[in-house]
PDB file of N, CA, C and O in Angstrom:
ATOM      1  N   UNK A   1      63.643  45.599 -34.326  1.00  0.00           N
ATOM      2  CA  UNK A   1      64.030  45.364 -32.951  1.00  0.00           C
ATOM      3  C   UNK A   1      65.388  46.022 -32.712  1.00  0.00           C
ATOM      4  O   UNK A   1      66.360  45.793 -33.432  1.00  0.00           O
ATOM      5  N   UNK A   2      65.406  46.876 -31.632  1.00  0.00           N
ATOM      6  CA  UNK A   2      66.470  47.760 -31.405  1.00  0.00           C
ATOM      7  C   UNK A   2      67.492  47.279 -29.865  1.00  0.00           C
ATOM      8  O   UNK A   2      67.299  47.633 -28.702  1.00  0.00           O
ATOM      9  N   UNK A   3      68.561  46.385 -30.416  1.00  0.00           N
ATOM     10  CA  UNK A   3      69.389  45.903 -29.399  1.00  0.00           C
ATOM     11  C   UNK A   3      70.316  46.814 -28.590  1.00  0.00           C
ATOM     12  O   UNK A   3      70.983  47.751 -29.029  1.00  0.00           O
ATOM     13  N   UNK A   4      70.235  46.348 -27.266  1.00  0.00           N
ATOM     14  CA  UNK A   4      71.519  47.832 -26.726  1.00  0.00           C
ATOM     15  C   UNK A   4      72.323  46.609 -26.393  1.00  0.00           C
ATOM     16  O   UNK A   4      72.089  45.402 -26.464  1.00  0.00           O
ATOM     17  N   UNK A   5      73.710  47.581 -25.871  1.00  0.00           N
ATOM     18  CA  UNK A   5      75.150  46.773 -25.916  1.00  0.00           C
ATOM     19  C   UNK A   5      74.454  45.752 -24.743  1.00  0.00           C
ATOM     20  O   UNK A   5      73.945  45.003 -25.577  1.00  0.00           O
ATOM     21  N   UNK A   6      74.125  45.269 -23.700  1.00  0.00           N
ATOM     22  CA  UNK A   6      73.749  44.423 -22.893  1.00  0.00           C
ATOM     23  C   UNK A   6      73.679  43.140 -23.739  1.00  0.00           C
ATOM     24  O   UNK A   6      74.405  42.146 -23.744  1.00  0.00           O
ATOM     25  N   UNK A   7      72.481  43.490 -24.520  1.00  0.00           N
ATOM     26  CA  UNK A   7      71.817  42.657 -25.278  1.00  0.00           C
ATOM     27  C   UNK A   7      72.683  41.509 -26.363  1.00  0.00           C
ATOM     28  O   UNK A   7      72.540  40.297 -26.523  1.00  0.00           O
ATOM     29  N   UNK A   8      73.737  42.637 -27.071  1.00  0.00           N
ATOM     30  CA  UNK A   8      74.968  42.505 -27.881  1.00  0.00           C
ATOM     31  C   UNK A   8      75.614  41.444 -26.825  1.00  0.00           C
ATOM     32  O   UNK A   8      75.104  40.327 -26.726  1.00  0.00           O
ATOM     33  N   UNK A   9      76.516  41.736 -26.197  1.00  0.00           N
ATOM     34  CA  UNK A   9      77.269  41.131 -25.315  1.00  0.00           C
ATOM     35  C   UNK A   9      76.759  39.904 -24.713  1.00  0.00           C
ATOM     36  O   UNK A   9      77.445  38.946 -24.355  1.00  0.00           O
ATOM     37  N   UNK A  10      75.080  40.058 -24.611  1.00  0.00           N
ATOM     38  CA  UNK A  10      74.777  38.471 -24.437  1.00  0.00           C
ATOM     39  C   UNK A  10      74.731  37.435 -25.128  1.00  0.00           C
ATOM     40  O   UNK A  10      75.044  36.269 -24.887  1.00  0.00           O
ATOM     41  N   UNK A  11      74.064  38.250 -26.551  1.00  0.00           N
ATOM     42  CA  UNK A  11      73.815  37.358 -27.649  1.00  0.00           C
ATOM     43  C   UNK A  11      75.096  37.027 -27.796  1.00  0.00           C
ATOM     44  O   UNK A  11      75.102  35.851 -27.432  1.00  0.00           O
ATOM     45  N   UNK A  12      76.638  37.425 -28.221  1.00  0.00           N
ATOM     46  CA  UNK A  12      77.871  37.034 -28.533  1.00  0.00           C
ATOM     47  C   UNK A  12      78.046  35.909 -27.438  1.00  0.00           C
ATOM     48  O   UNK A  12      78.204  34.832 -28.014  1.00  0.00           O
ATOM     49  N   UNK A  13      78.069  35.804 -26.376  1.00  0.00           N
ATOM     50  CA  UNK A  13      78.599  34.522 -24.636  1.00  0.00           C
ATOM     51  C   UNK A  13      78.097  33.536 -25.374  1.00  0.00           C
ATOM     52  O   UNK A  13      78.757  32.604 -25.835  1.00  0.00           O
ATOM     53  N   UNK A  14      76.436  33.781 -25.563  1.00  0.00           N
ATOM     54  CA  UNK A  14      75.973  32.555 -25.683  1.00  0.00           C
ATOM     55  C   UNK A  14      76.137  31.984 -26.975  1.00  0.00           C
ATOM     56  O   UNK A  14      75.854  30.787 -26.933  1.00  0.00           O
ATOM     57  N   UNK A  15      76.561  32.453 -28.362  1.00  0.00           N
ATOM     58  CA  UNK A  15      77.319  31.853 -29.317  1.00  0.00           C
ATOM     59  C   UNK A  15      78.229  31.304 -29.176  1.00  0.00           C
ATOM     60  O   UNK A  15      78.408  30.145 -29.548  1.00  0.00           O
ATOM     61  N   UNK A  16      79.369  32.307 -28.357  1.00  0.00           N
ATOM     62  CA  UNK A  16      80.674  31.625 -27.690  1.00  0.00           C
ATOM     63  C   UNK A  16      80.029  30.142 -26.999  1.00  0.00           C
ATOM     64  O   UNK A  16      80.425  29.118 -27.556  1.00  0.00           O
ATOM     65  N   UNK A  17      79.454  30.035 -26.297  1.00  0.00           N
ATOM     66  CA  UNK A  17      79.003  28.600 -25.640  1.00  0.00           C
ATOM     67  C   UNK A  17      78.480  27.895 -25.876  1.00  0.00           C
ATOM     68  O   UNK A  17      78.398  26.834 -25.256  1.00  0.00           O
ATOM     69  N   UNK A  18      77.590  28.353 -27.420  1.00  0.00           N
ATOM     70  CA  UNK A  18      77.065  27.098 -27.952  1.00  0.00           C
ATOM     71  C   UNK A  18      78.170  26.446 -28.826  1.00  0.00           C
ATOM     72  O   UNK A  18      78.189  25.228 -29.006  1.00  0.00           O
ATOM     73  N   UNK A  19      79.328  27.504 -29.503  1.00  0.00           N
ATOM     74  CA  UNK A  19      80.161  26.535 -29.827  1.00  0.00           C
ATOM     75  C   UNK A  19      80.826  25.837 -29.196  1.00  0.00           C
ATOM     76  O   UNK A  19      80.751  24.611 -29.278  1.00  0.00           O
ATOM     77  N   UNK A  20      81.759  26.558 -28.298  1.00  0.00           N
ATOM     78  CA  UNK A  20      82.181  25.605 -27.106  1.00  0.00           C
ATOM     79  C   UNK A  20      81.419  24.170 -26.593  1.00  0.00           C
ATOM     80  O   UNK A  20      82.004  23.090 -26.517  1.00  0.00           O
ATOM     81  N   UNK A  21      80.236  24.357 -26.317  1.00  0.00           N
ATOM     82  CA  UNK A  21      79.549  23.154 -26.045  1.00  0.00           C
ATOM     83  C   UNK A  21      79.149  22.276 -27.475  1.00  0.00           C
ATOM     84  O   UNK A  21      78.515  21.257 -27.200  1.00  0.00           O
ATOM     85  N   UNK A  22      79.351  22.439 -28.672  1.00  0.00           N
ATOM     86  CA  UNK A  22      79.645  21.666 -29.713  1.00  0.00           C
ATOM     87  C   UNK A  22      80.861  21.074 -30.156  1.00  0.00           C
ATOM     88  O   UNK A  22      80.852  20.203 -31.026  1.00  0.00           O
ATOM     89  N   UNK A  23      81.862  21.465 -29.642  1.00  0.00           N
ATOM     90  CA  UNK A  23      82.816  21.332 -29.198  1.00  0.00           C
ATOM     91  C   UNK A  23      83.743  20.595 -28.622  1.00  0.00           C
ATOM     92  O   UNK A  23      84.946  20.373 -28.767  1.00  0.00           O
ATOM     93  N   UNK A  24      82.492  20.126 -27.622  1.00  0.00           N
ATOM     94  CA  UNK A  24      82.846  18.854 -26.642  1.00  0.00           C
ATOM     95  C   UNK A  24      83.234  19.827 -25.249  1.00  0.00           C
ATOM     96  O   UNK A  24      83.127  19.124 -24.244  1.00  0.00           O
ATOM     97  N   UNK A  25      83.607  21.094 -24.950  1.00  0.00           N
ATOM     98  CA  UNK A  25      83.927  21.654 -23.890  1.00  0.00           C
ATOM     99  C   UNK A  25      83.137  21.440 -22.543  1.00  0.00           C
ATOM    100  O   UNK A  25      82.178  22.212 -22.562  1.00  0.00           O
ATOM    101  N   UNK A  26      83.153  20.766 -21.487  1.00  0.00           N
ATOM    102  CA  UNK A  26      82.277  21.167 -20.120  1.00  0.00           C
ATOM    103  C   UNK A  26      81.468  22.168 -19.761  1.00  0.00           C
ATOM    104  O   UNK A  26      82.044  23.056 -20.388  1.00  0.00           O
ATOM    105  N   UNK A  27      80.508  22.751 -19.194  1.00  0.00           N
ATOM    106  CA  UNK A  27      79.764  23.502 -18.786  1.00  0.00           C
ATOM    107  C   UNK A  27      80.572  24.221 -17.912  1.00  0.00           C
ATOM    108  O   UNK A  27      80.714  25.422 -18.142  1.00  0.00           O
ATOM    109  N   UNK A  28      81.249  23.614 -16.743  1.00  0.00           N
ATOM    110  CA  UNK A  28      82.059  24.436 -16.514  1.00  0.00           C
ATOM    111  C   UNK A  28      82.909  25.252 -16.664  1.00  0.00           C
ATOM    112  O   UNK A  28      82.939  26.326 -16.062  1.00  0.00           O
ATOM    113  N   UNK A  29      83.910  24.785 -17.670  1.00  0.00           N
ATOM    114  CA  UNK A  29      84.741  25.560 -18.407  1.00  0.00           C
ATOM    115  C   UNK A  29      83.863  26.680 -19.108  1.00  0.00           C
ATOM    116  O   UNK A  29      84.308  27.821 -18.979  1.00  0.00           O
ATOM    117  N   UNK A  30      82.668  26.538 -19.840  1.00  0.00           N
ATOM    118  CA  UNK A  30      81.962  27.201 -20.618  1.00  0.00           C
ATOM    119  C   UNK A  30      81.628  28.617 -19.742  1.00  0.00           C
ATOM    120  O   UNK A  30      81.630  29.777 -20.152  1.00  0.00           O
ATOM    121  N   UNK A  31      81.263  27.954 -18.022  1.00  0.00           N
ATOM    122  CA  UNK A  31      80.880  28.926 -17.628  1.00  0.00           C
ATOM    123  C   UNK A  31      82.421  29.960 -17.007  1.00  0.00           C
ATOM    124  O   UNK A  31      82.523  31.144 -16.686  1.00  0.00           O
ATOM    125  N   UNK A  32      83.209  29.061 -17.047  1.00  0.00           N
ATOM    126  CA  UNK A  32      84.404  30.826 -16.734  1.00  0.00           C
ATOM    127  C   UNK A  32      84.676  31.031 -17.938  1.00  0.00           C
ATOM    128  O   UNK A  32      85.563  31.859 -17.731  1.00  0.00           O
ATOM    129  N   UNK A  33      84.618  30.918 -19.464  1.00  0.00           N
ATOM    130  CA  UNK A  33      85.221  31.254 -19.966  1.00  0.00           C
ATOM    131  C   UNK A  33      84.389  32.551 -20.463  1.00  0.00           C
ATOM    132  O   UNK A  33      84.819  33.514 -21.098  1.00  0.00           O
ATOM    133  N   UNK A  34      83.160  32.320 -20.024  1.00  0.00           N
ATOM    134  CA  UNK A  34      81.765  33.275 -20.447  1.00  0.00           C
ATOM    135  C   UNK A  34      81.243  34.236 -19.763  1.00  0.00           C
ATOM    136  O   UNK A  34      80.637  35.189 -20.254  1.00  0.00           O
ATOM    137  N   UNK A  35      81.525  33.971 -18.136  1.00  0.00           N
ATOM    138  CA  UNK A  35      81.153  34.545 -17.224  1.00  0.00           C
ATOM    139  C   UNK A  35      79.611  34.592 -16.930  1.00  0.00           C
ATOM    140  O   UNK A  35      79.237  35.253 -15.962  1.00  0.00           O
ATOM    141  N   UNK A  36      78.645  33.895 -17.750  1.00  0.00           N
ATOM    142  CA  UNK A  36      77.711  33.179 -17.559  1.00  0.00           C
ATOM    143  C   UNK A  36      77.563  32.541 -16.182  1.00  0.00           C
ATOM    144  O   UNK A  36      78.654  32.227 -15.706  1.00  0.00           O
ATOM    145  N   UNK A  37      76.281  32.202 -15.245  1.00  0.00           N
ATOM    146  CA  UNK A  37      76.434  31.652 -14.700  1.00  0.00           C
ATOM    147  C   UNK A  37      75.853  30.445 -15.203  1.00  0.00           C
ATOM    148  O   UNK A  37      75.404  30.401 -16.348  1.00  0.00           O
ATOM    149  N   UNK A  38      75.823  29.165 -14.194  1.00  0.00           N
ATOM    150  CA  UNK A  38      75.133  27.806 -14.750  1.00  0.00           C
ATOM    151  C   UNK A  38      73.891  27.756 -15.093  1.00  0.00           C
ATOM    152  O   UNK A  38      73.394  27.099 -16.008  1.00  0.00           O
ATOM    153  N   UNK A  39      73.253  28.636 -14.162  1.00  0.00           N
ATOM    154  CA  UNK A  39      71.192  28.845 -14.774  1.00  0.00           C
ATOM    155  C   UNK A  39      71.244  29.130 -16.050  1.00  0.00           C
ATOM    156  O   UNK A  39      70.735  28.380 -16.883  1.00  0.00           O
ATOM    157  N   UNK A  40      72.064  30.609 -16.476  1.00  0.00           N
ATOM    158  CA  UNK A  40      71.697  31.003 -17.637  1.00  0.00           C
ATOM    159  C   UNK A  40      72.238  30.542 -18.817  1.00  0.00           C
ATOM    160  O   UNK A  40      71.902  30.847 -19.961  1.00  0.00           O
ATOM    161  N   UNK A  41      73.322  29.588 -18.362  1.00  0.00           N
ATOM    162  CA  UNK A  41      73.835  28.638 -19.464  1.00  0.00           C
ATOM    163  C   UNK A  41      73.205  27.285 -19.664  1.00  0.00           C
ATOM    164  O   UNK A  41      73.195  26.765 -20.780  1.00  0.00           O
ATOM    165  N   UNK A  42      72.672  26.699 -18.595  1.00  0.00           N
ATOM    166  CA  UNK A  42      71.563  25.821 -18.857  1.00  0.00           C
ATOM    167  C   UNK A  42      69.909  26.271 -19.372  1.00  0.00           C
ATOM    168  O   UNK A  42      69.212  25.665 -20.185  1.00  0.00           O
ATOM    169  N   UNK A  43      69.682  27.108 -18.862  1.00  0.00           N
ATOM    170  CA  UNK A  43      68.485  27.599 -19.722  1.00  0.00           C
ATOM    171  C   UNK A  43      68.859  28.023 -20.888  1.00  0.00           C
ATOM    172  O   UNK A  43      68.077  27.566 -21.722  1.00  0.00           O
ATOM    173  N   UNK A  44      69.579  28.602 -21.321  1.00  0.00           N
ATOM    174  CA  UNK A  44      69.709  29.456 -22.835  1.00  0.00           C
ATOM    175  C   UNK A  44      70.159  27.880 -23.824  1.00  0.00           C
ATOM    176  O   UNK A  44      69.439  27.600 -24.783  1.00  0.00           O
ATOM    177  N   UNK A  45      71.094  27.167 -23.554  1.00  0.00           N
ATOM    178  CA  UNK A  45      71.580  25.939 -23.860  1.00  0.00           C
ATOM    179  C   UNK A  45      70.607  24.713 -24.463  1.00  0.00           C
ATOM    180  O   UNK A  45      70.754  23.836 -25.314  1.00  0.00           O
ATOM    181  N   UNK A  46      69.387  25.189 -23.435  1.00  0.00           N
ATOM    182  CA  UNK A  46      67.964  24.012 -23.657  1.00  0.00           C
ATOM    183  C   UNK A  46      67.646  24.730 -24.107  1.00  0.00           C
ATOM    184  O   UNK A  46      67.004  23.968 -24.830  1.00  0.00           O
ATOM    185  N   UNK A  47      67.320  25.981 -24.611  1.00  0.00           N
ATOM    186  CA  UNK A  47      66.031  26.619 -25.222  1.00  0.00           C
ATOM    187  C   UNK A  47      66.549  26.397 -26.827  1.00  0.00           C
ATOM    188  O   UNK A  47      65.896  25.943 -27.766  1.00  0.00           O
ATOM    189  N   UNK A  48      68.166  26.951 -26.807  1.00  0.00           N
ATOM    190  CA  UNK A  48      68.489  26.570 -28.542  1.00  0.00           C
ATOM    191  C   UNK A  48      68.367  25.030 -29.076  1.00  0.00           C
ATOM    192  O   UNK A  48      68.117  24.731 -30.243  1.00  0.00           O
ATOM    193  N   UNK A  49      68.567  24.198 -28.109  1.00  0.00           N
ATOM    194  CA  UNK A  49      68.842  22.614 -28.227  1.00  0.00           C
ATOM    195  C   UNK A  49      67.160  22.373 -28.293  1.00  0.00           C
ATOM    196  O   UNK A  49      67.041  21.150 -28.350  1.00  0.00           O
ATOM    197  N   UNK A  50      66.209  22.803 -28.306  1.00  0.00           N
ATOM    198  CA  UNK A  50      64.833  22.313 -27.951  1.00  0.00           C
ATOM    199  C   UNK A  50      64.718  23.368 -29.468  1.00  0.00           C
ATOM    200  O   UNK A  50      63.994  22.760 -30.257  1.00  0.00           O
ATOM    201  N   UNK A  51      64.969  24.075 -29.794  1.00  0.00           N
ATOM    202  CA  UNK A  51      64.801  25.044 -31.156  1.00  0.00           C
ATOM    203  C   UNK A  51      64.996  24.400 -32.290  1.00  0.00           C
ATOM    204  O   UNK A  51      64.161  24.439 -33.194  1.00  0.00           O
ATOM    205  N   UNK A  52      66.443  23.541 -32.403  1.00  0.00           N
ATOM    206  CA  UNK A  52      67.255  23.027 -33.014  1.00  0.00           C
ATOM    207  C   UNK A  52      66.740  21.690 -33.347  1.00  0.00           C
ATOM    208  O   UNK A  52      66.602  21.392 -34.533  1.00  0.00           O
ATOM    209  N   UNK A  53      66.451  20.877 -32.439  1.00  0.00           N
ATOM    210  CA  UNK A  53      65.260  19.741 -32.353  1.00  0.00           C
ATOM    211  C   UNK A  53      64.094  20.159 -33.680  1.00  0.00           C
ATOM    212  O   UNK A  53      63.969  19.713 -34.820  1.00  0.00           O
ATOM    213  N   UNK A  54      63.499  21.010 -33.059  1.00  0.00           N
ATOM    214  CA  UNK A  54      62.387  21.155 -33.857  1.00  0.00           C
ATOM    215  C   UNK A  54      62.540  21.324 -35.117  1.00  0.00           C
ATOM    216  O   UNK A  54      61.956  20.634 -35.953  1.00  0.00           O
ATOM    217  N   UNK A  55      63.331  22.249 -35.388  1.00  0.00           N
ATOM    218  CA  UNK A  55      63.804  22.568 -36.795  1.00  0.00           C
ATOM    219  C   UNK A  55      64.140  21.229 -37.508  1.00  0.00           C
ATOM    220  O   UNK A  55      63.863  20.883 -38.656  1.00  0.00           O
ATOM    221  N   UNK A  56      64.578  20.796 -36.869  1.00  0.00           N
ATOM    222  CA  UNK A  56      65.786  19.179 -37.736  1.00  0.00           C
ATOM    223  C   UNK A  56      64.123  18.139 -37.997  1.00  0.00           C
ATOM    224  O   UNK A  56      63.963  17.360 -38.937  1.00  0.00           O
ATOM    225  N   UNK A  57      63.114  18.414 -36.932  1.00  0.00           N
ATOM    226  CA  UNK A  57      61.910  17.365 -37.415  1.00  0.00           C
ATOM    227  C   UNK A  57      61.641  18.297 -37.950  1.00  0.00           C
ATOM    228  O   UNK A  57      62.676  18.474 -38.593  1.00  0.00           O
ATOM    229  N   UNK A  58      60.632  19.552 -38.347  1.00  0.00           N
ATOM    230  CA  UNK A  58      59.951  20.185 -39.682  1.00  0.00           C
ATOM    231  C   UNK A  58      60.642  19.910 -40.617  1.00  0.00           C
ATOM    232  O   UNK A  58      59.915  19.670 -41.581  1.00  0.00           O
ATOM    233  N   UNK A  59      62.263  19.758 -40.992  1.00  0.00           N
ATOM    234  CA  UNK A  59      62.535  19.786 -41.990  1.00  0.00           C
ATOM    235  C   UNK A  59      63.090  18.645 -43.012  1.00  0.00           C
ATOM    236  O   UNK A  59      63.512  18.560 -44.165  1.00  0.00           O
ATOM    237  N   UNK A  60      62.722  17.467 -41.400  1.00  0.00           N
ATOM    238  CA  UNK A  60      62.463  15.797 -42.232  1.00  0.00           C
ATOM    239  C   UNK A  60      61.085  15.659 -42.647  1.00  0.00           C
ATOM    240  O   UNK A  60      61.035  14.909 -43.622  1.00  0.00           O
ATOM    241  N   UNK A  61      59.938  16.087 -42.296  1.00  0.00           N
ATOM    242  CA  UNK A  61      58.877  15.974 -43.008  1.00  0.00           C
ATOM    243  C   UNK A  61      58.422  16.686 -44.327  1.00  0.00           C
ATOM    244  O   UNK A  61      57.459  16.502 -45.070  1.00  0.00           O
ATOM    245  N   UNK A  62      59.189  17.332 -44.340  1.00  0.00           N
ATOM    246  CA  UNK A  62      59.140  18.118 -45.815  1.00  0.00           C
ATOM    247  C   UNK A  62      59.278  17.536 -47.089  1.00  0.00           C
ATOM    248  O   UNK A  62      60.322  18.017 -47.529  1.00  0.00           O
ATOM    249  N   UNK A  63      58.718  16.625 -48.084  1.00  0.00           N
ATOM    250  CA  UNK A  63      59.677  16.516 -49.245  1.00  0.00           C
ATOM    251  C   UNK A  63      60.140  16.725 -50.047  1.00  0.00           C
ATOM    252  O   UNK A  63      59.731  17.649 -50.751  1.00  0.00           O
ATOM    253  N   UNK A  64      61.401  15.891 -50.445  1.00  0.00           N
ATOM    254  CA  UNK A  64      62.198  16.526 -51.302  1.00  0.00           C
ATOM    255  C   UNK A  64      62.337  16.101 -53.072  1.00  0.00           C
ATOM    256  O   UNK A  64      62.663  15.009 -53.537  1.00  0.00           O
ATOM    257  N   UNK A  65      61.980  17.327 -53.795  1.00  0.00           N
ATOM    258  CA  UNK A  65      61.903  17.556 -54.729  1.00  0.00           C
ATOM    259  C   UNK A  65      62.883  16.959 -55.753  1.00  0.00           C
ATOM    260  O   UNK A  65      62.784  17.252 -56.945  1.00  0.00           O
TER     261      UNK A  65
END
């Protein structure tokens, strides 16, 4: 998969904001500090948090050795 700078520059915001929002930081703040707007910080925000979910149950049903 061949990323162009767009792509770069998005993937980096939304790292920046998932830490920030681990963080304890506001959405708001998140969104000037990102230049994100609120859609795409609430959608991108739920899609990792709904990712992250899942992962944490597959990897309680697993056992351990």
């Amino acid at each position: 998969m061949r990323l162009n700078l767009k792509d770069i520059v998005l993937k980096s915001k939304l790292e920046m904001a998932k830490t920030l929002y681990a963080n304890g930081v506001s959405l708001y703040y998140i969104s000037l500090a990102t230049g994100l707007s609120w859609r795409v910080l609430m959608t991108e925000l739920t899609f990792i948090a709904s990712h992250e979910n899942i992962r944490q149950k597959a990897n309680a049903h697993v056992p351990k050795l």
